[in-house]
N, CA, C and O atoms as CSV, one atom per row, in Angstrom:
chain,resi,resn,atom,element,x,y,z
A,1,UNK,N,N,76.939,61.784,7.069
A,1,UNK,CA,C,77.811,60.929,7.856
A,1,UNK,C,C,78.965,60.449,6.999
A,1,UNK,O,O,78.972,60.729,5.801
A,2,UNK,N,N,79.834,59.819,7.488
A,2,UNK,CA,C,81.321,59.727,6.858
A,2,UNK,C,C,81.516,58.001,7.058
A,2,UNK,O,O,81.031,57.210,7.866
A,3,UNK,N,N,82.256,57.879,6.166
A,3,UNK,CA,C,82.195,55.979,6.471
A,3,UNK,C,C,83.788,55.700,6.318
A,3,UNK,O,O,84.559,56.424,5.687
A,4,UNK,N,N,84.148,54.471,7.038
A,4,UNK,CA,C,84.974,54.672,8.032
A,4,UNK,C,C,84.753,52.936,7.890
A,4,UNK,O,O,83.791,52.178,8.005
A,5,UNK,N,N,86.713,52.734,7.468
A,5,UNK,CA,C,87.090,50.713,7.144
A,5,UNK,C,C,87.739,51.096,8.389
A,5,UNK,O,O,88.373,52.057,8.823
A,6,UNK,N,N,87.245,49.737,8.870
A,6,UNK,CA,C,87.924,49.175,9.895
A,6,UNK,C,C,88.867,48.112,9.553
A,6,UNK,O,O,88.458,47.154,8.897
A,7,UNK,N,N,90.090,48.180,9.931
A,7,UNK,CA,C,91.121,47.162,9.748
A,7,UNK,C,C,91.256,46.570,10.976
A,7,UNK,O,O,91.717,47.375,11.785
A,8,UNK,N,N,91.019,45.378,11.491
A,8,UNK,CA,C,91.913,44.218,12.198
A,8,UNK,C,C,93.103,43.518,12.001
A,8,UNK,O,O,93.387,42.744,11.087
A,9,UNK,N,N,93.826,43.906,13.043
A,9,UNK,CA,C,95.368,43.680,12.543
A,9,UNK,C,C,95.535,42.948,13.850
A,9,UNK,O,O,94.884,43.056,14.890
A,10,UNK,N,N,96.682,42.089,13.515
A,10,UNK,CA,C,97.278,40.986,14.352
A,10,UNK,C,C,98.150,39.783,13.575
A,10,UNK,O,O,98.025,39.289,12.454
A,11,UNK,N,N,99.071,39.539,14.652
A,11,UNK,CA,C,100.149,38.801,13.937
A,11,UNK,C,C,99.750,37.486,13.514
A,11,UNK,O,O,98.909,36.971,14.251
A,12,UNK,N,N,100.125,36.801,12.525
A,12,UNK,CA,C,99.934,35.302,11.709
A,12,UNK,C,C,99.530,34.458,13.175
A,12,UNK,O,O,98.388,34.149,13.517
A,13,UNK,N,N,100.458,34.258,13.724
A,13,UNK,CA,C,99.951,33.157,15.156
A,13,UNK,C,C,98.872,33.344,15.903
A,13,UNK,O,O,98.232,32.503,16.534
A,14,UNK,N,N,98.739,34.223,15.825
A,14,UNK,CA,C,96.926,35.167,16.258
A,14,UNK,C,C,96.017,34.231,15.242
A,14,UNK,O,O,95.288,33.315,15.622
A,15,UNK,N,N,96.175,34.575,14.118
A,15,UNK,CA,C,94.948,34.189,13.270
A,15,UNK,C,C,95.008,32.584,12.553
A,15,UNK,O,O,94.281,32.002,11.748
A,16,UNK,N,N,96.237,32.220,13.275
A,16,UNK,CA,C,96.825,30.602,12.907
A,16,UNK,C,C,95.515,30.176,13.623
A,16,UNK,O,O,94.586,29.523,13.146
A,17,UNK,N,N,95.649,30.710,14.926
A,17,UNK,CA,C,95.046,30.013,16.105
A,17,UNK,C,C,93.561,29.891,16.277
A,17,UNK,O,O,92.916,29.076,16.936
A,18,UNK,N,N,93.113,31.050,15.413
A,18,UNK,CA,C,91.590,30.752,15.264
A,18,UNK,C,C,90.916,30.271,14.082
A,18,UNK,O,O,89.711,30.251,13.831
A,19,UNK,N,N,92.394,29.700,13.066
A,19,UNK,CA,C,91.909,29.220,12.123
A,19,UNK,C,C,91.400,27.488,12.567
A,19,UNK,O,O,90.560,26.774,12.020
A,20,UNK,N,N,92.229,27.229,13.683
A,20,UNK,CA,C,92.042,25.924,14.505
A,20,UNK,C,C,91.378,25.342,15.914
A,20,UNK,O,O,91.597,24.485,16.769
A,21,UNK,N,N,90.435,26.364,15.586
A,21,UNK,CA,C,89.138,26.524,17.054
A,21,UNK,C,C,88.865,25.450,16.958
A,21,UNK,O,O,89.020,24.771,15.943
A,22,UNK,N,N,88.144,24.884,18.585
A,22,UNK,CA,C,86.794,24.362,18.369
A,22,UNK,C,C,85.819,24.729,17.409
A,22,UNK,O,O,86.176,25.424,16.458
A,23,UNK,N,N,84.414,24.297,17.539
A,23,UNK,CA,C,83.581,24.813,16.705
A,23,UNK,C,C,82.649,25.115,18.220
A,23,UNK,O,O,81.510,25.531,18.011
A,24,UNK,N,N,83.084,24.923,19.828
A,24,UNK,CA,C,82.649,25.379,20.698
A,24,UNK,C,C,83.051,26.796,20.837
A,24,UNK,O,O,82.120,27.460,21.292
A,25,UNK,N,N,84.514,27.743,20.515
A,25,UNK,CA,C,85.222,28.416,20.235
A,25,UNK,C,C,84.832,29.256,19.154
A,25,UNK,O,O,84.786,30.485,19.194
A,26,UNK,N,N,84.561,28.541,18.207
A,26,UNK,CA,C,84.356,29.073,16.973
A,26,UNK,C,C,82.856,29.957,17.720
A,26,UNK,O,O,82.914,31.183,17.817
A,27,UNK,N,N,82.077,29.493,18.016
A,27,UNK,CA,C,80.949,29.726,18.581
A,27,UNK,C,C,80.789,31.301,19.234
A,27,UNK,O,O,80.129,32.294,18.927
A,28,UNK,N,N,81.597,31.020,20.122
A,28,UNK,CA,C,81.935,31.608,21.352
A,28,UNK,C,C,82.152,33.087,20.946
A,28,UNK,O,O,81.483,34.095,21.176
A,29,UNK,N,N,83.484,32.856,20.160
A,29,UNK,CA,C,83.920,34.242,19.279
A,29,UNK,C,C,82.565,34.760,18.279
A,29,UNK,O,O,82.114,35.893,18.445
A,30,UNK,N,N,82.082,34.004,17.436
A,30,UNK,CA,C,81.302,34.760,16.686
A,30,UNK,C,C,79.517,35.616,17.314
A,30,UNK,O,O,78.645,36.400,16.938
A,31,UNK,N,N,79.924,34.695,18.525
A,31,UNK,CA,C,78.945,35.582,19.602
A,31,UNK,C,C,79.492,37.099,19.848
A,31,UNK,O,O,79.034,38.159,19.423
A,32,UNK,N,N,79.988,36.989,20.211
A,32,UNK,CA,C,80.926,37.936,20.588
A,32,UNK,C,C,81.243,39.069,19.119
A,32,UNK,O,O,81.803,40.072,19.561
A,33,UNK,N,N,81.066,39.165,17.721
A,33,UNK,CA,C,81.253,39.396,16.804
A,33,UNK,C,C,79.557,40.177,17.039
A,33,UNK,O,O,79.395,41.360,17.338
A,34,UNK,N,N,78.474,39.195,16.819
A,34,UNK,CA,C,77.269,39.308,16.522
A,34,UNK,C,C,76.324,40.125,17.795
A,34,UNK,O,O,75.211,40.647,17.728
A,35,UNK,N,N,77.212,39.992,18.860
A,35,UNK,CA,C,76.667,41.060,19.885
A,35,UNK,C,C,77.852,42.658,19.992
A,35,UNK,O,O,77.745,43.535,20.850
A,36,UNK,N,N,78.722,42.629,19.049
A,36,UNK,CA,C,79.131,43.795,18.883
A,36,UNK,C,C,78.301,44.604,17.711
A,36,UNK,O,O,78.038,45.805,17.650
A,37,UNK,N,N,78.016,43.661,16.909
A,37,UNK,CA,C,77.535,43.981,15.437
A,37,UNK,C,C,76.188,44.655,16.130
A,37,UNK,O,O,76.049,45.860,15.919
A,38,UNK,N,N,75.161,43.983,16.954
A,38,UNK,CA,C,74.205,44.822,17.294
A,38,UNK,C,C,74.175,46.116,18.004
A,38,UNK,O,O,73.416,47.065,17.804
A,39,UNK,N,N,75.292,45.975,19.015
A,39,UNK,CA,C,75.693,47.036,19.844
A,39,UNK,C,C,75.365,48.264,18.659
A,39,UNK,O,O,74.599,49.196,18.904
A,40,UNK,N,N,76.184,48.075,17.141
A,40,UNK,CA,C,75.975,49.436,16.579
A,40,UNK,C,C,75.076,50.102,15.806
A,40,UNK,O,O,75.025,51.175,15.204
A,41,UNK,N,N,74.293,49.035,16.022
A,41,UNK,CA,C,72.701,49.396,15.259
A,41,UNK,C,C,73.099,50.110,13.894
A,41,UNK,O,O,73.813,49.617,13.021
A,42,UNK,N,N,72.568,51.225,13.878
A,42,UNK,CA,C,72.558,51.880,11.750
A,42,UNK,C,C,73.876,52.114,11.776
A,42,UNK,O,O,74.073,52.807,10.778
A,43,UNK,N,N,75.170,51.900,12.474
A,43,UNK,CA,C,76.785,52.691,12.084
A,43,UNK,C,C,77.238,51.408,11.190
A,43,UNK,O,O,78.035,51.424,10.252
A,44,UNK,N,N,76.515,50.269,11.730
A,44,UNK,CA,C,77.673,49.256,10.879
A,44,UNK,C,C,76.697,49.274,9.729
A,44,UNK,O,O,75.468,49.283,9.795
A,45,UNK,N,N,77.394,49.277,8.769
A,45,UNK,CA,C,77.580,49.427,6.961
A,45,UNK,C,C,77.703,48.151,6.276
A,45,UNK,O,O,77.121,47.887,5.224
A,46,UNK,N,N,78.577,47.271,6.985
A,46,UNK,CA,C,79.143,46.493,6.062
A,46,UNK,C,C,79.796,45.645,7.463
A,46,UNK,O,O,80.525,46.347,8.165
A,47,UNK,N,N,79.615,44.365,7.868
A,47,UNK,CA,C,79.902,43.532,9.133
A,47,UNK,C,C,81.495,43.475,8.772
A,47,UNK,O,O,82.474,43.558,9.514
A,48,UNK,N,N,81.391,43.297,7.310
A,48,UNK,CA,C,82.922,42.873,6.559
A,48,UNK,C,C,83.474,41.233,6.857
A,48,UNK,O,O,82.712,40.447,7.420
A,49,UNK,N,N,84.580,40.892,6.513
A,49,UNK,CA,C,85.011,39.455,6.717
A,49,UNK,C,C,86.246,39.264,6.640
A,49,UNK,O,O,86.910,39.920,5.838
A,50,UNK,N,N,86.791,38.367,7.419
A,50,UNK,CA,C,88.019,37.839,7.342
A,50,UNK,C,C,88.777,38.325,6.387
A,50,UNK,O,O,88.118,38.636,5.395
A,51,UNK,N,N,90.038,38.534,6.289
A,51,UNK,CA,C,90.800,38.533,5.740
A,51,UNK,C,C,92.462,37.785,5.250
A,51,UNK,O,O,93.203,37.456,6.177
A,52,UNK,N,N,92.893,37.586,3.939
A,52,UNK,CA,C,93.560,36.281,3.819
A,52,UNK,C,C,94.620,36.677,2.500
A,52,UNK,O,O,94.681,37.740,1.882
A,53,UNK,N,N,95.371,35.503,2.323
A,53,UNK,CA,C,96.114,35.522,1.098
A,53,UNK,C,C,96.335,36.481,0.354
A,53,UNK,O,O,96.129,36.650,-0.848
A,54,UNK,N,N,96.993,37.432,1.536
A,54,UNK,CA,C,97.424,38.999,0.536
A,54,UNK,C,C,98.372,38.741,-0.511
A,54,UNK,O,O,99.150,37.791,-0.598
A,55,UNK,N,N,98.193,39.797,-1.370
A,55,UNK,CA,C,99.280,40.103,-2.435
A,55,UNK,C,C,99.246,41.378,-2.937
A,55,UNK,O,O,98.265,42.119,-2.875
A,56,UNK,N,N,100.867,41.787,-3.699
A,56,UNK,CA,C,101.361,42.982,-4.188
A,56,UNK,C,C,101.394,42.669,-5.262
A,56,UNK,O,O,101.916,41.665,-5.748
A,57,UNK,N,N,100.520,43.971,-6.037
A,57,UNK,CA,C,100.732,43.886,-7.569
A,57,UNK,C,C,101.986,45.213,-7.809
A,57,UNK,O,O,101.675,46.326,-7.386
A,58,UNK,N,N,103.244,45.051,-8.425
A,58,UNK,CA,C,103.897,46.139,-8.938
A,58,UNK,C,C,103.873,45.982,-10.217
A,58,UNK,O,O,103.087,45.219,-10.778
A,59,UNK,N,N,105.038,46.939,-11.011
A,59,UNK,CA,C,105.081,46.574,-12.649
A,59,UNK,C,C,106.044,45.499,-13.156
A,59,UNK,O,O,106.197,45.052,-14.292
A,60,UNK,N,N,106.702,45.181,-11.900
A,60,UNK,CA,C,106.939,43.725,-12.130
A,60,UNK,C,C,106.312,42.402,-11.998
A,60,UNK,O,O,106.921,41.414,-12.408
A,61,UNK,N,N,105.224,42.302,-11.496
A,61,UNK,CA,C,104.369,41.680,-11.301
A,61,UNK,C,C,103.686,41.507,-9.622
A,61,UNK,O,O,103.651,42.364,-8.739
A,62,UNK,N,N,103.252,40.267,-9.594
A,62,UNK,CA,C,102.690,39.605,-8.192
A,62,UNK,C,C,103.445,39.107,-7.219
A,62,UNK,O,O,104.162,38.116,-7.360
A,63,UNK,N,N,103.345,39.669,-6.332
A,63,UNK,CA,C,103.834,38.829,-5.005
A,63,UNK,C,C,103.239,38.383,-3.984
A,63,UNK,O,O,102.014,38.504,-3.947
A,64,UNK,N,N,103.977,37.713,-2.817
A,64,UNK,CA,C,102.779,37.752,-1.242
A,64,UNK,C,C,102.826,38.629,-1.052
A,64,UNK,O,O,103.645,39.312,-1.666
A,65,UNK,N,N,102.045,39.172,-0.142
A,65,UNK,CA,C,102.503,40.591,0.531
A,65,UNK,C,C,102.339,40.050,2.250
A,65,UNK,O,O,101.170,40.095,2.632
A,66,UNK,N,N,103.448,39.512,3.398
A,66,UNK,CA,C,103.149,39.701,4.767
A,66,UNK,C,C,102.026,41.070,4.512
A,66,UNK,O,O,102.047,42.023,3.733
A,67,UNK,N,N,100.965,40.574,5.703
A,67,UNK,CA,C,100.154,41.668,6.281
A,67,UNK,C,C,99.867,41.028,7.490
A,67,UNK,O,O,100.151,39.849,7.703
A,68,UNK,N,N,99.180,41.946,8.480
A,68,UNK,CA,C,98.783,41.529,10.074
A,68,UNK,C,C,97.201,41.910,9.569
A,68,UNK,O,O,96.241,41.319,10.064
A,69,UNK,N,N,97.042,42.925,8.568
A,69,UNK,CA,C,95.702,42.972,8.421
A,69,UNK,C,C,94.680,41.745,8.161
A,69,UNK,O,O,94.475,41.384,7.002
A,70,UNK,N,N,94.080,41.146,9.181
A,70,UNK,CA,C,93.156,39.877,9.141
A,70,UNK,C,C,91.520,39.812,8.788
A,70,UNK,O,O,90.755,38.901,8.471
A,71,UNK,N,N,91.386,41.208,9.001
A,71,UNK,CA,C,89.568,41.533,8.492
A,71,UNK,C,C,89.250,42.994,8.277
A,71,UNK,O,O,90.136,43.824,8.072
A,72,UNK,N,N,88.086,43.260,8.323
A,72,UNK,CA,C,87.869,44.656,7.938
A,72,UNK,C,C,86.308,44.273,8.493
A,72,UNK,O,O,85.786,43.263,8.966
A,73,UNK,N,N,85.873,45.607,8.177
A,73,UNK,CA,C,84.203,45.788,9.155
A,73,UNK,C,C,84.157,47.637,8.178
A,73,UNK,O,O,85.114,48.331,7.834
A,74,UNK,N,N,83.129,47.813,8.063
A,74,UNK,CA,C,82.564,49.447,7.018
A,74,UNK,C,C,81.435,50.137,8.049
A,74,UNK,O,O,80.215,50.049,7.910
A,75,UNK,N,N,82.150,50.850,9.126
A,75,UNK,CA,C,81.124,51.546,9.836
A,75,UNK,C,C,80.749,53.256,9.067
A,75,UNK,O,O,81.349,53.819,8.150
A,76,UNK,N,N,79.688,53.670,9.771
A,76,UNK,CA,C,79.348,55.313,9.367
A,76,UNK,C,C,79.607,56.039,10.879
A,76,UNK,O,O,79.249,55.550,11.950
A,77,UNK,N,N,80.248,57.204,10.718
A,77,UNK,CA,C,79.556,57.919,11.648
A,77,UNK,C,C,80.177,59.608,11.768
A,77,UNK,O,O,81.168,59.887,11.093
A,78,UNK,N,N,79.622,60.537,12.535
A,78,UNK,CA,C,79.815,61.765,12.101
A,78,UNK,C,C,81.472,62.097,12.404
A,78,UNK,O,O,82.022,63.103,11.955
A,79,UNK,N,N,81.988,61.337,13.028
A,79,UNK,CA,C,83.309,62.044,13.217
A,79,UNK,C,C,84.551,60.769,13.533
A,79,UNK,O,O,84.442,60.061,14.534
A,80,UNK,N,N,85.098,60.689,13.071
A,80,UNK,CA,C,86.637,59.969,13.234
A,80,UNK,C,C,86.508,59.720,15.170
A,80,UNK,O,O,86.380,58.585,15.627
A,81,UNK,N,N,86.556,60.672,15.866
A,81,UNK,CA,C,86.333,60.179,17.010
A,81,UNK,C,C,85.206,59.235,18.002
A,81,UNK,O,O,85.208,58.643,19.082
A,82,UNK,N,N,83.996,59.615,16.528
A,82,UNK,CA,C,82.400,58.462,17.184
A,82,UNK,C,C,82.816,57.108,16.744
A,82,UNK,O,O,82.427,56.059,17.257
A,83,UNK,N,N,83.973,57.265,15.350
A,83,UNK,CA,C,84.468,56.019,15.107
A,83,UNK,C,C,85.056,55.172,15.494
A,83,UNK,O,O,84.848,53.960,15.550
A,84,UNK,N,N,86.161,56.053,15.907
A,84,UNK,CA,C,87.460,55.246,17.328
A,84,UNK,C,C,86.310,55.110,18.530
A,84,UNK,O,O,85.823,54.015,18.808
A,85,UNK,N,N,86.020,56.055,19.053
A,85,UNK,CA,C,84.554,55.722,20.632
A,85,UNK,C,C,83.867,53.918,19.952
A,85,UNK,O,O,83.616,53.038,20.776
A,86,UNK,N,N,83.679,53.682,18.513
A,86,UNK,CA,C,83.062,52.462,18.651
A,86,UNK,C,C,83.800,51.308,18.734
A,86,UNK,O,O,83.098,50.340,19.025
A,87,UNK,N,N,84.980,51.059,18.582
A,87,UNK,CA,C,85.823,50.082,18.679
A,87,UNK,C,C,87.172,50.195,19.432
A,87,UNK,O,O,88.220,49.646,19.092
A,88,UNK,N,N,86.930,51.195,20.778
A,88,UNK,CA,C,87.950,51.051,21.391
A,88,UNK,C,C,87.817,50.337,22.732
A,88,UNK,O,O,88.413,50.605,23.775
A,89,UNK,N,N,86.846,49.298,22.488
A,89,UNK,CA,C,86.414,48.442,23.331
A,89,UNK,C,C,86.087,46.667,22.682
A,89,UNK,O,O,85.547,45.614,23.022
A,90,UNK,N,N,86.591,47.075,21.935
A,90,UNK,CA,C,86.310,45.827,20.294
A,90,UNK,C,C,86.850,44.709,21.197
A,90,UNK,O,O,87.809,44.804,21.963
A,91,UNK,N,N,86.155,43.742,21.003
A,91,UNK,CA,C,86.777,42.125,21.898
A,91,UNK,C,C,88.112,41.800,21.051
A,91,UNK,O,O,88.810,40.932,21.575
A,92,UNK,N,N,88.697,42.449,19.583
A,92,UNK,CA,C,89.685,41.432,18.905
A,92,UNK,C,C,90.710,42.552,19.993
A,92,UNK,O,O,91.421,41.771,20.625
A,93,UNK,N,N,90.902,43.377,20.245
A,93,UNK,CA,C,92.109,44.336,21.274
A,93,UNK,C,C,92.484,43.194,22.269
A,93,UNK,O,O,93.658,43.168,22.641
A,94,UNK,N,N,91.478,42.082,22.825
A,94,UNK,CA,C,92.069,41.087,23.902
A,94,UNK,C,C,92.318,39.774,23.261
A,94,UNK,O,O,92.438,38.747,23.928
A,95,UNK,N,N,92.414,39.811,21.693
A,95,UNK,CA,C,93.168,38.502,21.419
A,95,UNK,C,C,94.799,38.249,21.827
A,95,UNK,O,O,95.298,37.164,22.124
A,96,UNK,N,N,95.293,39.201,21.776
A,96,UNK,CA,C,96.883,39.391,22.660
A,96,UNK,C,C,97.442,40.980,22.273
A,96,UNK,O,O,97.008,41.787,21.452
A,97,UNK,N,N,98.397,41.049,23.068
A,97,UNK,CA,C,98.765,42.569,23.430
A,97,UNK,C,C,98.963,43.262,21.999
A,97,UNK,O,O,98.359,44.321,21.825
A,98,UNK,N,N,99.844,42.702,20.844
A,98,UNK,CA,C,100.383,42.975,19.492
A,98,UNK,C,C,98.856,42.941,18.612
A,98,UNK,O,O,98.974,42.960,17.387
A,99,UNK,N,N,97.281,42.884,19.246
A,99,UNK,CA,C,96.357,43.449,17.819
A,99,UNK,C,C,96.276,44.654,17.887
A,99,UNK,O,O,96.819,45.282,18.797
A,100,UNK,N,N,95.621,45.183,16.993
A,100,UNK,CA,C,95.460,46.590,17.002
A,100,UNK,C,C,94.222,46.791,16.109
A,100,UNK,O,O,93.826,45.865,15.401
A,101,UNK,N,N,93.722,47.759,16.127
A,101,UNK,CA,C,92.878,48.055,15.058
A,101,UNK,C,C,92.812,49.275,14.190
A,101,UNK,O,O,92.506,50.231,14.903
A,102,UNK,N,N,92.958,49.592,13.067
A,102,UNK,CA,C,93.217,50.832,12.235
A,102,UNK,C,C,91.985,51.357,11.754
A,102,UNK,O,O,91.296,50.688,10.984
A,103,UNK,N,N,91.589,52.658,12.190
A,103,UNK,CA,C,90.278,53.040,11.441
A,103,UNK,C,C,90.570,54.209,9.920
A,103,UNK,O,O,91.265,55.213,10.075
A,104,UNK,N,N,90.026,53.924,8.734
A,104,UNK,CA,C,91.028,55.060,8.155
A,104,UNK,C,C,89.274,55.756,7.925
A,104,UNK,O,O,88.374,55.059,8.393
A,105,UNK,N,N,88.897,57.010,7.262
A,105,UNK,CA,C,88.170,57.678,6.507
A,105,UNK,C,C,88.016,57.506,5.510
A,105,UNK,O,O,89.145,57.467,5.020
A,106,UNK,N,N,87.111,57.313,4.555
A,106,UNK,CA,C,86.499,57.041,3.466
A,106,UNK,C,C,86.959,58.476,2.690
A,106,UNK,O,O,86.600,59.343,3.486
A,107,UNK,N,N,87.498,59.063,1.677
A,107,UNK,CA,C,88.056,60.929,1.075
A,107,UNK,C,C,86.898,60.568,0.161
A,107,UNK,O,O,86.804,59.545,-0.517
A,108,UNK,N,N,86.024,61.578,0.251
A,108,UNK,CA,C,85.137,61.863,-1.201
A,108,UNK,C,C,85.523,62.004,-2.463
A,108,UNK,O,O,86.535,62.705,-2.443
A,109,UNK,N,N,85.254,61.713,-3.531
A,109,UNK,CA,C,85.645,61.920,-4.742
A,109,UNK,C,C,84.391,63.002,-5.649
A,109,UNK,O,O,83.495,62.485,-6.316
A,110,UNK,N,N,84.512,64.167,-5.543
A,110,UNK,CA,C,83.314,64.855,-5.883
A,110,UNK,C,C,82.774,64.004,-7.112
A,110,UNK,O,O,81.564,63.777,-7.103
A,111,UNK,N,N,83.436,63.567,-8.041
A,111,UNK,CA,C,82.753,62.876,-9.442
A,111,UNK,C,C,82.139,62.081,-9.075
A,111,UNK,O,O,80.944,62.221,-9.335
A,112,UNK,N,N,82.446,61.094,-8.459
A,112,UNK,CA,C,81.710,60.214,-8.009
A,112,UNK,C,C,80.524,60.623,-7.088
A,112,UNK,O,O,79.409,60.105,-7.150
A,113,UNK,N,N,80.831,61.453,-6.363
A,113,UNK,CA,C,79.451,61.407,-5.590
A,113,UNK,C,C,78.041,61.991,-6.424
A,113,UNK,O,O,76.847,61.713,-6.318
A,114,UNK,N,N,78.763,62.883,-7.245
A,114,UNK,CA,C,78.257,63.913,-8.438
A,114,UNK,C,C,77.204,62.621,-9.746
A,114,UNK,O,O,76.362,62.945,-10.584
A,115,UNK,N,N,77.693,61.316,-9.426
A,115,UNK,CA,C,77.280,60.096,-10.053
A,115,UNK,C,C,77.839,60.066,-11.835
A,115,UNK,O,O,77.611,59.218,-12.698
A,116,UNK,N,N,78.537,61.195,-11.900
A,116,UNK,CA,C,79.751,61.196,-13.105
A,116,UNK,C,C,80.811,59.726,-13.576
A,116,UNK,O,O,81.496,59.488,-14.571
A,117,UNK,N,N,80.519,58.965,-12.315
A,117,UNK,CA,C,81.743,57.787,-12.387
A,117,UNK,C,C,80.539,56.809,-11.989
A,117,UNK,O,O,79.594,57.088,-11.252
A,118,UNK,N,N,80.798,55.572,-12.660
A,118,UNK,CA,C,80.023,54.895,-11.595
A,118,UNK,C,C,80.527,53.780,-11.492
A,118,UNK,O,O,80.085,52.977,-10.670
């Protein structure tokens, strides 16, 4: 099987707004998190978490870096399309029209898998 980051993306006012839930809200959503999380039984890998306070390292140094990327989630599964099939029904798609979600592929590194690197 192939493993497969999930990115949650959405604009700052998106994630302003659930930084300032209820804790009835707060609730509500992480239901909603924890009955997706079961939905995928052995694919989810890694639930993953929020995401925050990006930055760019160049050879000039550190910066912010704007991102919309707000979390991540580490599913498995045999094909890029069983991957998209699991989250193209994801509850964050109805936080407003501008989220999105990015699935990329995990590229093997033969050394590493070979246990040459560790």
């Amino acid at each position: 099987m192939a493993r497969f980051i999930v990115l949650y993306r959405a604009p700052q006012e998106v994630a302003e707004r659930f930084a300032t839930a209820t804790p009835e809200e707060a609730q509500a959503g992480m239901q909603l998190w924890t009955d997706w999380f079961a939905r995928l039984g052995p694919a989810l890998i890694d639930p993953g978490r929020p995401l925050g306070n990006a930055r760019t390292v160049t050879r000039d140094g550190a910066m912010a870096a704007p991102t919309e990327v707000i979390g991540m989630t580490i599913l498995q599964a045999d094909t890029m399309d069983d991957a998209l099939d699991m989250v193209r029904d994801h509850h964050h798609l109805q936080w407003a029209d501008s989220c999105a979600i990015t699935v990329l592929e995990e590229q093997p590194i033969p050394e590493v898998e070979a246990g040459m690197v560790s």
